[in-house]
KOLMIVEX-422680 format. One record per residue (C-alpha): x, y, z. Coordinates in steps of 0.1 Angstrom, whole numbers, plus 5000, padded with zeros to 4 digits. Layout:
<sites>
xx_yy_zz
X_Y_Z $
...
</sites>
This chain:
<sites>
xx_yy_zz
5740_5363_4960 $
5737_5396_4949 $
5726_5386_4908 $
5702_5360_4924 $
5674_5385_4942 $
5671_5411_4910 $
5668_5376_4890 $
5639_5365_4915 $
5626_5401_4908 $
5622_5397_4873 $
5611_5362_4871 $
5582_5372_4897 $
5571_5398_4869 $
5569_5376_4844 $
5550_5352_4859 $
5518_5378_4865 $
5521_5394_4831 $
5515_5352_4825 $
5480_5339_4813 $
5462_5323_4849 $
5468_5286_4846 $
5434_5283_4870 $
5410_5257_4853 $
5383_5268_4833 $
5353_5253_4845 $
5365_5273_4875 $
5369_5309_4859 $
5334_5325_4857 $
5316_5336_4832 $
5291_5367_4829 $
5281_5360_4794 $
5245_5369_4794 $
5237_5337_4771 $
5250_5316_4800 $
5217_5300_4812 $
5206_5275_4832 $
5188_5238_4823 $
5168_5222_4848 $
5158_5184_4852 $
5122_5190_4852 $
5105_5223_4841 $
5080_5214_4868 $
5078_5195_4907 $
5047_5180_4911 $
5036_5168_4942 $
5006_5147_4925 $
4975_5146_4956 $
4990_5154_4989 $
4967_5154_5018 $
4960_5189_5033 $
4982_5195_5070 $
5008_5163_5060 $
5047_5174_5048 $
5050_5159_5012 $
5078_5132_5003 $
5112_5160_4994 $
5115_5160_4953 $
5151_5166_4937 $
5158_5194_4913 $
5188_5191_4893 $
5205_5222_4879 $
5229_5221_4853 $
5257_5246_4839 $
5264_5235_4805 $
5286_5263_4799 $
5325_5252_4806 $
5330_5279_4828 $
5315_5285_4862 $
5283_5307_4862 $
5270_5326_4896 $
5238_5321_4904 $
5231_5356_4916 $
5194_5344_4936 $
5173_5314_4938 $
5142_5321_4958 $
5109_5313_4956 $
5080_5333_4941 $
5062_5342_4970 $
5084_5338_5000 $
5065_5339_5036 $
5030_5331_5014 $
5035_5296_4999 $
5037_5261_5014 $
5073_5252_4998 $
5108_5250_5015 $
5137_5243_4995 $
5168_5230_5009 $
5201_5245_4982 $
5240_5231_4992 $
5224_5217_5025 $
5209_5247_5039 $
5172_5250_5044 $
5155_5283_5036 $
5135_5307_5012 $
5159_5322_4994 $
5199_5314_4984 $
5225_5344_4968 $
5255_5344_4952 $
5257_5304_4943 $
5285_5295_4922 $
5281_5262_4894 $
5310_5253_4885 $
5315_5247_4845 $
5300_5214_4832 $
5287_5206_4867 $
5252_5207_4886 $
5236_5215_4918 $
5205_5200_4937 $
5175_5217_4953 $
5154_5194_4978 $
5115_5207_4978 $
5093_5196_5001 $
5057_5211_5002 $
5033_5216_5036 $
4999_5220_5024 $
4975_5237_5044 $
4932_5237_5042 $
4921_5242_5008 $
4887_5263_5003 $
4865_5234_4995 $
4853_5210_5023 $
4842_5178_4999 $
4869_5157_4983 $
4877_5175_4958 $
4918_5182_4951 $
4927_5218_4952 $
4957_5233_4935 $
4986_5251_4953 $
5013_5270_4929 $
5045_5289_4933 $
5075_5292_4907 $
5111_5285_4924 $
5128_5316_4905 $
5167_5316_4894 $
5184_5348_4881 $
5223_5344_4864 $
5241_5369_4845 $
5207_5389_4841 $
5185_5364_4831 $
5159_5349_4851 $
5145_5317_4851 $
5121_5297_4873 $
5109_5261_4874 $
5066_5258_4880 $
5059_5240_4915 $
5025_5225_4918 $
5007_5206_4947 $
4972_5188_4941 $
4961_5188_4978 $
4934_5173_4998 $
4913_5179_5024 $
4911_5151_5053 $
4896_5140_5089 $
4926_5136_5105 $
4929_5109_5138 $
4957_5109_5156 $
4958_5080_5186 $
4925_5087_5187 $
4897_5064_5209 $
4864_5071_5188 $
4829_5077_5200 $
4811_5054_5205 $
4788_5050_5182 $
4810_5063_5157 $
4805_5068_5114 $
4828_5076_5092 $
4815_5102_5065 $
4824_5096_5028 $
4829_5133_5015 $
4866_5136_5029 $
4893_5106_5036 $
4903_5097_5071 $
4940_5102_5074 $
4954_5081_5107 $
4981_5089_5124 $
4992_5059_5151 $
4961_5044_5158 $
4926_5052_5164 $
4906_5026_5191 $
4866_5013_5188 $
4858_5004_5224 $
4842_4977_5237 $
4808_4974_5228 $
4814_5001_5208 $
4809_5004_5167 $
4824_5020_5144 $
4806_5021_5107 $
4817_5033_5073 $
4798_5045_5047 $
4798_5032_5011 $
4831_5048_4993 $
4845_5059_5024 $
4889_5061_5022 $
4909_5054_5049 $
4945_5066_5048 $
4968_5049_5072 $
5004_5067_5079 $
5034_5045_5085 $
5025_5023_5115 $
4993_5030_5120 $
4965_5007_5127 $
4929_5004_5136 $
4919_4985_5167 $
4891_4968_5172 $
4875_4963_5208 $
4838_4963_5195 $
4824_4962_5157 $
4836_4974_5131 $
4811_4973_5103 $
4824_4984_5068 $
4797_4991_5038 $
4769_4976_5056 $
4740_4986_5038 $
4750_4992_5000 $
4735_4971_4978 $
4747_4975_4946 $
4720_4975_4911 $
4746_4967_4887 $
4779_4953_4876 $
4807_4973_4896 $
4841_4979_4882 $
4873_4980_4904 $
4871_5019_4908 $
4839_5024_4913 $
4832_5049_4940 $
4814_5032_4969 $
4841_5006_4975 $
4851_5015_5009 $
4891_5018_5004 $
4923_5014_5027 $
4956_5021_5023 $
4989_5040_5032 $
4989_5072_5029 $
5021_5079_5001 $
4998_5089_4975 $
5030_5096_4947 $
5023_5063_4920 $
5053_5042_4931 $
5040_5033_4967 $
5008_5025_4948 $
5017_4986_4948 $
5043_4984_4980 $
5029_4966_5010 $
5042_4969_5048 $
5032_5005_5046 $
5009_5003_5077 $
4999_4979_5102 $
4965_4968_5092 $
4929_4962_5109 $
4929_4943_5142 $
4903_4924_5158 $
4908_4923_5198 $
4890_4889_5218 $
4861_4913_5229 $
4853_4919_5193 $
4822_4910_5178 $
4800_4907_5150 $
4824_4926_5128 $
4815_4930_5084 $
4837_4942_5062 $
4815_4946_5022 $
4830_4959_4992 $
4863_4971_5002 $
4896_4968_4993 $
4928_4962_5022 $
4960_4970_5002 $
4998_4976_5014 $
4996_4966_5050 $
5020_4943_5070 $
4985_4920_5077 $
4944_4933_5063 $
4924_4913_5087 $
4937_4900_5125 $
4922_4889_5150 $
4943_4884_5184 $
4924_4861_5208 $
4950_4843_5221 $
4938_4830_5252 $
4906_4813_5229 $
4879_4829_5248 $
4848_4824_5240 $
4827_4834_5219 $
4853_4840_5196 $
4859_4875_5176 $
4842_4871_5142 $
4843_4888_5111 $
4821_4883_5079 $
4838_4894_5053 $
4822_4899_5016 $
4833_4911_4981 $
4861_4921_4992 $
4900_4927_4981 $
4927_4922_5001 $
4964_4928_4981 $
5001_4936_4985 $
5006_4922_5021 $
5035_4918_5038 $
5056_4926_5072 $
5087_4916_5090 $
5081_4904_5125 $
5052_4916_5140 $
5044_4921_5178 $
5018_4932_5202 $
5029_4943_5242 $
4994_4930_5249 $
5001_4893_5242 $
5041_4897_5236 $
5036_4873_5206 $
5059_4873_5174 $
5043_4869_5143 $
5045_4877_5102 $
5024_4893_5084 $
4997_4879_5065 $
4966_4892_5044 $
4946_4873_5078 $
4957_4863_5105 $
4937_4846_5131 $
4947_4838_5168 $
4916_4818_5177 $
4890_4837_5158 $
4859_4827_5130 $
4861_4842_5097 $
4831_4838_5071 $
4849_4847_5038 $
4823_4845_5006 $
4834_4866_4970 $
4875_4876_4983 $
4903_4877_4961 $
4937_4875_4986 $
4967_4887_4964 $
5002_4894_4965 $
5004_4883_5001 $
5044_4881_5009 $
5040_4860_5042 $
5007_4839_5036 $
4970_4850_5024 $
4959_4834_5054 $
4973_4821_5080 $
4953_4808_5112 $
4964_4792_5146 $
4947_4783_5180 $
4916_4774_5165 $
4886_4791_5150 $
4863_4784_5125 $
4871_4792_5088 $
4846_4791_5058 $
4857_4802_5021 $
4825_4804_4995 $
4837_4810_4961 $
4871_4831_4968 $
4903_4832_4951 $
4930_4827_4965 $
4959_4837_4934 $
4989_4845_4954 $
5016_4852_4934 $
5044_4871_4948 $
5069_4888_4922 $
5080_4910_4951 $
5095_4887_4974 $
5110_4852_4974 $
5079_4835_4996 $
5084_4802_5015 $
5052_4799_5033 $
5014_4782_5017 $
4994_4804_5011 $
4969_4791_5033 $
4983_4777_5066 $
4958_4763_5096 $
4967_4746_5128 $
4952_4733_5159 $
4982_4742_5179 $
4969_4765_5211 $
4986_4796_5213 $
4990_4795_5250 $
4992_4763_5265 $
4967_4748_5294 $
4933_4769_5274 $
4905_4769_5298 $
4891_4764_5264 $
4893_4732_5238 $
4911_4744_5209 $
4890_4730_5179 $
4894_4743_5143 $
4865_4738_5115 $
4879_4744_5076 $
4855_4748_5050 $
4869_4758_5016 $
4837_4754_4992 $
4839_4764_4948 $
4871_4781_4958 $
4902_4788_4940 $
4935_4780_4956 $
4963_4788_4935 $
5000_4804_4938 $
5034_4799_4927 $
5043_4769_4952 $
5038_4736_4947 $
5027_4733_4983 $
4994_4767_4988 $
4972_4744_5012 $
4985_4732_5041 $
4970_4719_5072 $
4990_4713_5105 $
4981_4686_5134 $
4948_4675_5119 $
4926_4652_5142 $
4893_4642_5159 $
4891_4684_5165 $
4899_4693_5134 $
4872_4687_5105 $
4882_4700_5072 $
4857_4699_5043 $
4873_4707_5009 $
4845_4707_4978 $
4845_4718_4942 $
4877_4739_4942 $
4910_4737_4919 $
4936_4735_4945 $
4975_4733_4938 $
4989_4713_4965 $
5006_4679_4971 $
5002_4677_5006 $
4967_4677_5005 $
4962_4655_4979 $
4981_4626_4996 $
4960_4626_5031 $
4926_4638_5025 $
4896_4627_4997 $
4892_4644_4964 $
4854_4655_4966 $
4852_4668_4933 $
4881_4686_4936 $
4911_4698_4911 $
4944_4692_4919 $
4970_4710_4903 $
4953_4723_4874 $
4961_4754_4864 $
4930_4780_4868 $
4939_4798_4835 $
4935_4835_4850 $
4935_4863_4824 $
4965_4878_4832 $
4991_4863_4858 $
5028_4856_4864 $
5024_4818_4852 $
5013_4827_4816 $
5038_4851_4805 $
5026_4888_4823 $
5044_4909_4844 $
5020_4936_4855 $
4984_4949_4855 $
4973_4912_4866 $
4935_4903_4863 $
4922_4870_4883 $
4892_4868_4864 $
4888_4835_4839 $
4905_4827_4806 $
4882_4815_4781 $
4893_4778_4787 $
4894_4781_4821 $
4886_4746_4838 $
4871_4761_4864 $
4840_4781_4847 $
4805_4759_4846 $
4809_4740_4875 $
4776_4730_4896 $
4780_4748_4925 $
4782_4730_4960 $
4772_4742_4992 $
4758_4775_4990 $
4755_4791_4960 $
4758_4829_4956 $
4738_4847_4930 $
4765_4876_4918 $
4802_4875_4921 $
4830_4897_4933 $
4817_4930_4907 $
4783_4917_4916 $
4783_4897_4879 $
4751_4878_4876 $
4768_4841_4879 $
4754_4816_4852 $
4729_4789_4866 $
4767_4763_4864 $
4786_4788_4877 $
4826_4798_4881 $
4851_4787_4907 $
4864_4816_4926 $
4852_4853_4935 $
4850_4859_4895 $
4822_4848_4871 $
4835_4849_4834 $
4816_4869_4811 $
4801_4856_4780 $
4820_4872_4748 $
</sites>
């Protein structure tokens, strides 16, 4: 026992006169040449709406070097002045010292940006800059970060005026939902933009009349300016095509006399609804011209009011009259439009295309039924169907379907290239085409994936038809449409 302690002695002396055995990519480095990469050299928040917190963007930091590097500061340019926050190793703040990276390994910074008002007060973006600023090993770095914001009117569970207009120079941003009284209007001006947060909605009690009084002089093309536009409010480019983002426009039973003109209803759970359940009378209408709606879809809707479960759709009519005359319904997930309780429904030259790449859809496109929606109606329920140099077209076999037809139900379908077998099998041609493929420019059926256009192939069968019914003079992009003119809300130019 007495040789084994100086033995411990000098083997615990040659073990720290050893080299450290401690990993390298843990060992730091103060090489001056040990710098930083970055994912991006710049975080762009691209449009953000002035007074809204952005979506949070991920910087990645990397150490290439194989040993560790510390990170004396990260911070950013102009702490207490600038509209940024970062969030670095899960703690939100300005400002972060003394961060170690180990070798070959990264760390994340979260950015989110808070924009206040910008000096201009039309709609005009406005830039807002700062520089996120690293400093290792006596270098400093920084990474640009850059905010196009705009200026809004903002409505938050709002009931408007009552004889309310909405101005074009700024967008209306809405947060929950903003209420037009009974008896109440509410207009908007050619090119106005409404802006919709997640869940919100516009209720209508009164009128709602959308681009009433532009009259166009030319052709329009899809971004032209006075096209009164709504949508969600995620700005960034991928929620530009992602529907369910808010809950849509809805027409209560007091409603009346509502138009909706050149506009465009994209990436709701439903566009257009109307919720009359009980059937009163008259019925909530809505005229609804040159107009787009696109990228529709929700999972179970309901309303306290009514207590009703429903999906989405891009209309949806309990019990209501629609007047639909130069549409094109698109991308609805659900069903472009679906109607029950009665009503009265006339399509004039519309296009129904409703391909659905982003979901697995089960439902035709168009769906009517007789069936009440509450039972004993002081009111008959009594539906009327005209569909008139139409275009109803999808990727089911089955797009027109009509449920408990009858005495109270007259349908009249006329010069229109429908895809359906149901149809077909009960009800009388008149002129009709059944199951012939429309021949759009670009859709999912002939080979494209993207960027689809529902205007007409060359050898479309549906271009120089003699129009029946009524015949409309200009089409969707107010087109001058040829004396034989096109099925569907598109008249095919001449090459």
């Amino acid at each position: 026992m007495r040789l084994l302690f100086p033995l411990l002695l000098v083997c615990s002396c040659l073990v720290t006169l050893l080299p450290s055995c401690e990993p390298k990519e843990n060992l730091l480095t103060t090489d001056a040449s040990a710098k930083l990469e970055f994912s991006n050299d710049t975080v762009l928040f691209d449009t953000v709406f002035a007074q809204v917190g952005t979506v949070t963007k991920r910087l990645w930091v990397y150490n290439r070097n194989r040993r560790a590097v510390k990170v004396e500061q990260i911070t950013l340019a102009n702490p207490g002045a600038t509209p940024y926050s970062l969030i670095i190793n899960g703690d939100e703040g300005p400002a972060a010292n003394n961060v170690e990276i180990k070798g070959q390994d990264s760390l994340q910074v979260l950015v989110r940006a808070q924009l206040g008002p910008g000096q201009q007060t039309a709609d005009k973006p406005f830039l807002v800059e700062d520089r996120l600023k690293f400093r290792t090993n006596g270098n400093d770095q920084d990474v640009k970060l850059i905010s196009y914001g705009r200026n809004a009117y903002f409505h938050r569970n709002e009931v408007l005026p009552c004889l309310e207009v909405w101005k074009n120079d700024k967008p209306h941003v809405i947060f929950g939902a903003v209420l037009v009284r009974p008896g109440c209007t509410l207009t908007m001006q050619a090119g106005t933009r409404v802006y919709a947060h997640a869940g919100g909605a516009i209720i209508i009690k009164g009128t709602l009349r959308v681009n009433p009084d532009f009259q166009p002089t030319g052709e329009l093309k899809a971004d032209d300016r006075n096209i009164v536009r709504f949508a969600a409010d995620r700005l960034e480019p991928f929620y530009d095509e992602v529907p369910g983002q808010w809950a849509g426009i809805q027409f209560d039973s007091t409603s009346r006399n509502n138009v909706v003109r050149f506009a465009e209803i994209k990436n709701a759970s439903f566009g257009l609804l109307v919720y009359n359940p009980g059937n009163q009378q008259p019925r909530p209408s809505v005229r609804l011209e040159n107009t787009v709606i696109k990228n529709i879809s929700g999972a179970t809707l309901s309303f306290a009011n009514g207590g009703q479960a429903f999906e989405g759709a891009g209309i949806f009519s309990f019990s209501g009259d629609f007047a639909l005359t130069n549409c094109l319904l698109t991308n609805c997930g659900e069903y472009a439009i679906r109607a029950i309780g009665g009503g009265r429904y006339d399509l004039n030259f519309c296009t129904i295309a409703n391909y659905t790449p982003q979901f697995r859809r089960e439902t035709s496109s168009l769906a009517f039924t007789s069936k009440a929606v509450r039972p004993r109606l002081a009111n008959p329920v009594q539906t009327n169907i005209s569909i008139q140099n139409s275009i109803v077209w999808g990727s089911l076999e089955d797009e027109l379907v009509f449920e408990n037809s009858g005495t109270a139900y007259p349908i009249f379908v006329q010069n229109s290239i429908l895809r359906t077998k149901a149809y077909r099998a009960t009800q009388a041609v008149n002129d009709n085409l059944i199951n012939v493929n429309p021949k759009f420019k670009r859709a999912p059926d002939n080979g494209f994936a993207n960027k689809f256009d529902y205007s007409l192939d060359t050898l479309s069968p549906a271009s120089n038809r003699p129009a029946r019914g009524s015949r409309l003079d200009f089409d969707l992009r107010n087109t001058p449409r040829a004396p034989a003119p096109d099925l569907g809300a598109y008249e095919r130019k001449n090459p």
